[in-house]
C-alpha positions in Angstrom: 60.6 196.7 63.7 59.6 198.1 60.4 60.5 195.5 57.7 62.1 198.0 55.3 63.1 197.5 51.5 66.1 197.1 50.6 68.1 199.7 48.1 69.0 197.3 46.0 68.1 194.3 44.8 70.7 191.7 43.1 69.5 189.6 39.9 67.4 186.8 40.4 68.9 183.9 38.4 66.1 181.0 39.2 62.8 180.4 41.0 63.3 178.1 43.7 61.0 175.9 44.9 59.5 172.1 45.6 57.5 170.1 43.8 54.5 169.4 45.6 52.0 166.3 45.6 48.7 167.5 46.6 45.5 166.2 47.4 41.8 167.5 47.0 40.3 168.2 50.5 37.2 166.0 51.8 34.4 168.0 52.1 33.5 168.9 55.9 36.3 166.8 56.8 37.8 167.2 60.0 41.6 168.5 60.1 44.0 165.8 61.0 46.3 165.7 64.0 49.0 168.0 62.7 51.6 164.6 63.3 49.4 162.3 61.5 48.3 162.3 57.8 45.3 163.8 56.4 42.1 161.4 55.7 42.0 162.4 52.2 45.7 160.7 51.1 45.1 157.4 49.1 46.2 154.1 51.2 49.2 153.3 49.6 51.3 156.9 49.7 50.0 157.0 53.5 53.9 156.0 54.8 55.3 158.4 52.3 53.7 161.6 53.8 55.1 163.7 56.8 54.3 167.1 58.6 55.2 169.5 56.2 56.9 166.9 54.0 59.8 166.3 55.3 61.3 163.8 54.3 62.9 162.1 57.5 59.9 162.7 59.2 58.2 159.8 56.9 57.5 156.9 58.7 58.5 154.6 55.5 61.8 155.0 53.4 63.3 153.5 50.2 66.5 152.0 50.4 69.4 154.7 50.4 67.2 157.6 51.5 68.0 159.4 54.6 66.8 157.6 57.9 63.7 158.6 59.9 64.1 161.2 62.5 63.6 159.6 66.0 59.7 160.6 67.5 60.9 162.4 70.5 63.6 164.2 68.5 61.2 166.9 67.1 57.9 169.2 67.7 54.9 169.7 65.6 53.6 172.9 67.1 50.0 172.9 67.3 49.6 176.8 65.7 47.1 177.6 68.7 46.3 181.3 69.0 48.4 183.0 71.3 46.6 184.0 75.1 46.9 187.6 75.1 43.6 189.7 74.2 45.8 191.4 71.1 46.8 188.3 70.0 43.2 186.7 70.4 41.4 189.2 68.8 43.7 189.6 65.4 44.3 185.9 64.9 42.5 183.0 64.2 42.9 179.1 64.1 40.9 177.8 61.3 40.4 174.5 59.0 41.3 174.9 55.4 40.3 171.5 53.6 42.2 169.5 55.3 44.9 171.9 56.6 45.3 173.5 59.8 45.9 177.3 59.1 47.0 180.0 61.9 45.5 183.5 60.6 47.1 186.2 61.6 46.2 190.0 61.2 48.5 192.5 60.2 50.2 194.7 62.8 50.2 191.6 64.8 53.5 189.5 66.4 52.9 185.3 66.8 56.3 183.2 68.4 56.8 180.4 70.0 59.9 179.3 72.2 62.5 177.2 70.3 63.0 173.9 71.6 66.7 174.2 72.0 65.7 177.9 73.3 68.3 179.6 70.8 71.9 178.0 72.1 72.1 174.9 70.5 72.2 173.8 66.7 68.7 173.1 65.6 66.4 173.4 62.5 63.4 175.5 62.2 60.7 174.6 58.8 57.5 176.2 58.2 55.1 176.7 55.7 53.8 180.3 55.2 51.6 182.8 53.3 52.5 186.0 54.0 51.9 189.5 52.8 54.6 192.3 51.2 56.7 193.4 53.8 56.2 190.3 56.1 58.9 189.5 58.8 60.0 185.9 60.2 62.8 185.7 62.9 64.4 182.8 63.9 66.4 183.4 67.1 69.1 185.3 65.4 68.1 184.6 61.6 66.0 187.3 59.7 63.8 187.3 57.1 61.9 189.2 55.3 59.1 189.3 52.3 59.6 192.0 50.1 58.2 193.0 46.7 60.0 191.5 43.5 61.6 193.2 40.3 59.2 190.2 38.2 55.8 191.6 38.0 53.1 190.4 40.2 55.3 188.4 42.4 56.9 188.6 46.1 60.1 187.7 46.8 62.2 186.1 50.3 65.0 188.7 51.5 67.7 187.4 53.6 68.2 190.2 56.7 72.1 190.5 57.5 73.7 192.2 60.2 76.3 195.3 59.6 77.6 198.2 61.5 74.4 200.3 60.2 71.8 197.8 61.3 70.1 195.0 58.7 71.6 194.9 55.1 68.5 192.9 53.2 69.6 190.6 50.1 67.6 188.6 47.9 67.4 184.6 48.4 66.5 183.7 44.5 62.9 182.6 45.9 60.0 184.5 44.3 56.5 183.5 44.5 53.4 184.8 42.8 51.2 187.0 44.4 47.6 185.3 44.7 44.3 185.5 46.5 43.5 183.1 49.5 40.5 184.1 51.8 40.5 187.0 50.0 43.7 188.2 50.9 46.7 188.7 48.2 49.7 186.7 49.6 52.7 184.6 48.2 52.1 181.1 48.9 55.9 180.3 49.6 57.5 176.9 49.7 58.7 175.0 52.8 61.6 177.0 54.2 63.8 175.4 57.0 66.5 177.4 59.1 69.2 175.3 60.2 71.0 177.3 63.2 74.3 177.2 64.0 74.4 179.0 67.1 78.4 177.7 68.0 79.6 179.4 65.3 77.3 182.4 64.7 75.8 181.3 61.2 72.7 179.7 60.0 71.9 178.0 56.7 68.0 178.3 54.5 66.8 176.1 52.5 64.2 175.8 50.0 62.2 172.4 50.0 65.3 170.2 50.2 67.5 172.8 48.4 69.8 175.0 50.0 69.5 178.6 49.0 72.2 179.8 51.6 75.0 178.9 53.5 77.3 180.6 56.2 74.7 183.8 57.3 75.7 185.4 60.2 73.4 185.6 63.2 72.1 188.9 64.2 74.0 188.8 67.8 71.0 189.6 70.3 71.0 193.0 72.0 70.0 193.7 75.5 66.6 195.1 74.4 66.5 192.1 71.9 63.4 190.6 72.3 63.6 187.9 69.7 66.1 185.8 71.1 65.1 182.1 71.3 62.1 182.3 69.7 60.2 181.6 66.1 58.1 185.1 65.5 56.5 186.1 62.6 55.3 189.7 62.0 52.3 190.3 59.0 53.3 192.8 56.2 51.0 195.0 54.8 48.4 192.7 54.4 47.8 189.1 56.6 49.9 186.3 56.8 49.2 182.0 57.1 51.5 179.8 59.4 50.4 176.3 57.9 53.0 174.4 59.6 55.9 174.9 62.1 58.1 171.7 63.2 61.5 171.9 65.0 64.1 169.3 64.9 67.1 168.4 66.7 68.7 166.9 63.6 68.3 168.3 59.9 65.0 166.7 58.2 65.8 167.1 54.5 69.0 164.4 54.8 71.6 163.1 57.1 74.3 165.4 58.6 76.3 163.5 60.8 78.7 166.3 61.0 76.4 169.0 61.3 77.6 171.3 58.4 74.1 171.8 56.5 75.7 169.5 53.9 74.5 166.3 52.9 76.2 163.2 54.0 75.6 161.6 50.6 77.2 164.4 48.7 80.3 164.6 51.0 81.0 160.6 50.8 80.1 160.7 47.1 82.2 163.8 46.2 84.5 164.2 48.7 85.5 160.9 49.3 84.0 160.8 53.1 82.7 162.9 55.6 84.1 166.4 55.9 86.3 167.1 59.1 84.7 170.0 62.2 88.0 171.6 61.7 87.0 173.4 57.8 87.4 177.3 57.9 84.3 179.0 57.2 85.8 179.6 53.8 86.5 176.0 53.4 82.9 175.0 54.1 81.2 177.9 51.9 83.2 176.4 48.8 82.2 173.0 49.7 78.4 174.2 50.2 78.3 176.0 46.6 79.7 173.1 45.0 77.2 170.6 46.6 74.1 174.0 45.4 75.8 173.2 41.8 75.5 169.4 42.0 71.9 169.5 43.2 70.8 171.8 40.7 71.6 169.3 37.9 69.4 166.6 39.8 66.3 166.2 39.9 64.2 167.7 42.7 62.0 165.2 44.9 58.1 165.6 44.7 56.8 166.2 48.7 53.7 164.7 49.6 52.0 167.7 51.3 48.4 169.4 51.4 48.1 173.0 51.5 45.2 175.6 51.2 44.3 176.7 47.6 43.7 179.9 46.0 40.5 181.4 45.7 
């Protein structure tokens, strides 16, 4: 499919994004294994980092921060070039610095299975470079890189479904538009899709930020082709996968009940954990007052490398 602009676009109030921590690359250094840290990352911070940043895939915590992720509860895909000769001739695994970088061309499809193969709640992050008019499914969740009412920036669209096919919104995430290898792309921020397959809604997030809450999953079709897997499509120009890790649990912070919300807020706010039985409308008010709280907080740095611009 065609990513297509959307007729409208509704006022974007912030930029969201993380902070990063990064680290100069190590000339003709070797790319790490993607689970284990880069050589270049001073001693000391070595615990702190995690694929992608994520922080309860750290191996060392602070005292009231989230608890680890258990190893065998989550995938760092190894971004290997997919078999096929289309696939093989319009992509490319390379080493940037210290990063492992999946290139792919434009006109080209890349995916990978989901762990939980689209039935059961899961979380999906990545990091990604893409061109205008870029497409990322996740199972059901769409969405799309589009070009931005700010000058010289691109923007994250959220696809949802309607009678008349996908309605694209904007997410409040716009990135400037820079050059890397040569190509202009938006170097966007870690995104992570939680999905809620039970009840037919998924949740993004921005770094550790939540951006939205309650989408509805684009129900899969018989000639569907998307269901259960991670794809991304390249715009008009290429696109970078620099990371891709699935979870069974959330990695930005503890959800016992599995509501995208953060366990610390609910006890915090709302006097202990919220009950499964909330109406969707119930949870959506919770969720926007837990976006207001965060935003008066201050956002946590990531220890992450990525590739530079030009």
């Amino acid at each position: 499919m065609k990513f297509l602009q959307p007729g409208s676009v509704v006022p974007l109030l912030a930029t969201l994004a993380s902070l990063t921590l990064t680290f100069p690359a190590v000339a003709q250094q070797k790319a790490a294994d993607p689970k284990s840290p880069p050589e270049n990352i001073p001693e000391p911070m070595r615990g702190l980092w995690s694929p992608l940043g994520l922080p309860r895939l750290r191996t060392t915590v602070k005292s009231g921060q989230a608890s680890p992720l258990a190893p065998g509860s989550y995938d760092v895909d190894a971004l290997a070039v997919a078999a096929d000769a289309k696939s093989a001739a319009g992509s490319r695994a390379v080493e940037r610095g210290s990063v492992h970088v999946l290139e792919l061309d434009a006109g080209l499809e890349w995916s990978r299975p989901l762990r939980k193969s689209g039935r059961e709640a899961q979380c999906v992050s990545f990091l990604l470079y893409a061109s205008d008019t870029t497409v990322i499914v996740v199972d059901g969740a769409w969405l799309g890189v589009a070009q931005s009412p700010v000058q010289s920036c691109l923007q994250l669209m959220i696809g949802e479904p309607s009678a008349a096919g996908l309605q694209w919104r904007d997410t409040g995430i716009l990135v400037l538009k820079q050059v890397f290898g040569g190509q202009t792309m938006a170097s966007f921020p870690v995104i992570t899709v939680r999905l809620d397959p039970k009840a037919g809604v998924w949740d993004l997030y921005s770094g550790s930020r939540q951006v939205a809450d309650n989408v509805a999953l684009a129900k899969p079709g018989s000639t569907d082709a998307n269901a259960g897997k991670f794809l991304v499509r390249p715009g008009n120009g290429r696109a970078w996968l620099c990371g891709l890790v699935q979870t069974e649990d959330n990695p930005l912070f503890e959800d016992t009940n599995g509501n995208g919300i953060d366990d610390a807020f609910e006890r915090e706010k709302k006097g202990g954990l919220l009950p499964a039985s909330l109406t969707p409308a119930e949870r959506a008010a919770a969720a926007k007052e837990w976006r207001e709280t965060a935003r008066t907080q201050r956002s946590q740095a990531w220890l992450i490398d990525k590739p530079r611009p030009d």
